[in-house]
N, C-alpha and C positions, 0 to 999 in steps of 0.2 A: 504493500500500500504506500508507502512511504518513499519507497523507490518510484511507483508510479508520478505519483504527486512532483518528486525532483524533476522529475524525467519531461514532465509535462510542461512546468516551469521552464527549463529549457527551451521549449516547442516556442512556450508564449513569446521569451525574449528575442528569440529565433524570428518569427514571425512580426514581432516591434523592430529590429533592426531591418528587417526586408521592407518593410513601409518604410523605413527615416532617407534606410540608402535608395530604393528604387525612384522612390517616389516625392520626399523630403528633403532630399537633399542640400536642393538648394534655395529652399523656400524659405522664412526667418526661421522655424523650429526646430529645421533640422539643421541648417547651419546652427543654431546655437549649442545644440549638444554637439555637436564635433567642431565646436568652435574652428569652422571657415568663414572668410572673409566670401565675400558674392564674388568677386574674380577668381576665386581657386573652384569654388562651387559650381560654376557657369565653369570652367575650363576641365572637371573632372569628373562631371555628370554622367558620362559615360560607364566610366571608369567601376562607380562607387555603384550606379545600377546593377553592372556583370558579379562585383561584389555582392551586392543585396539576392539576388541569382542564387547565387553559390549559398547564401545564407537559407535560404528556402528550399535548396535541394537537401539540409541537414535538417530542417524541420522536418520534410516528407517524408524521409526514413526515421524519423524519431515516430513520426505518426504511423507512420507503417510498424515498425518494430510492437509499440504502445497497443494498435489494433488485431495485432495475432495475440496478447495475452502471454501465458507463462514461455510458451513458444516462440513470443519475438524477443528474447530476453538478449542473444547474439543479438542479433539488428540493434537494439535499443545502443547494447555495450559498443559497436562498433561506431557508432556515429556519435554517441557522447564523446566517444576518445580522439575521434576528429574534431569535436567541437575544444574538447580540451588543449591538442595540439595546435588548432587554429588561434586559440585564446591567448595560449601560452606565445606561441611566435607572434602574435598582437600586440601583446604585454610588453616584450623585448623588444620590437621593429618601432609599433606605435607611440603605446603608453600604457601604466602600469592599472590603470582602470578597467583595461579590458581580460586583466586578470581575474579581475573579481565582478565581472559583469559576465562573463563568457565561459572561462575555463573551472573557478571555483565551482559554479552551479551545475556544471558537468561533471565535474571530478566528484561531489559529493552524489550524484545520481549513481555514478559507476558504484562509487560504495557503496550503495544501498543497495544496488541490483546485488552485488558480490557479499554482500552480510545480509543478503534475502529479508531486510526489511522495509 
């Protein structure tokens, strides 16, 4: 249950980052959380869309793995651990908020799949 619940969480954050990059980007709100200026925003648009992409293809197999039940437990563990590796090289490349925005919330679901609670 409690595994579910991380897992989910992940989905949600997952699916809030595919709106700010796809679609937010470069409106004032989503500039303001990734504090861009409207010239980097207007010139990366692209960019941060194929991003948000990539961020929604990690939701679909969370939601896939989540909707076979005890049976999508693989699924669920293999794309937390992308979301975690994603997080983690975020954290290091970007900034250290996407550690604990991205990769903690993933790395505590892999716990819980893996301590069955």
């Amino acid at each position: 249950m409690v595994a579910n619940v991380l897992a989910g969480l992940v989905v949600l954050i997952h699916l809030y980052i595919v709106v700010l990059e796809m679609f937010l980007w470069d409106k004032p709100f989503g500039r303001k959380v990734f504090g861009n200026t409207q010239e980097f925003a207007t010139a990366s648009k692209v960019l941060a869309a194929n991003q948000g992409l990539y961020n929604g293809f990690l939701a679909a197999g969370l939601i896939w793995g989540l909707s076979m039940g005890a049976a999508g437990q693989s699924l669920q563990l293999f794309f937390l651990g992308c979301v975690t590796v994603a997080g983690l090289y975020g954290a290091i490349s970007v900034g250290i908020k996407i550690l604990f925005v991205q990769a903690v919330p993933a790395a505590l679901a892999v716990a819980a799949i893996l301590l069955k609670i």
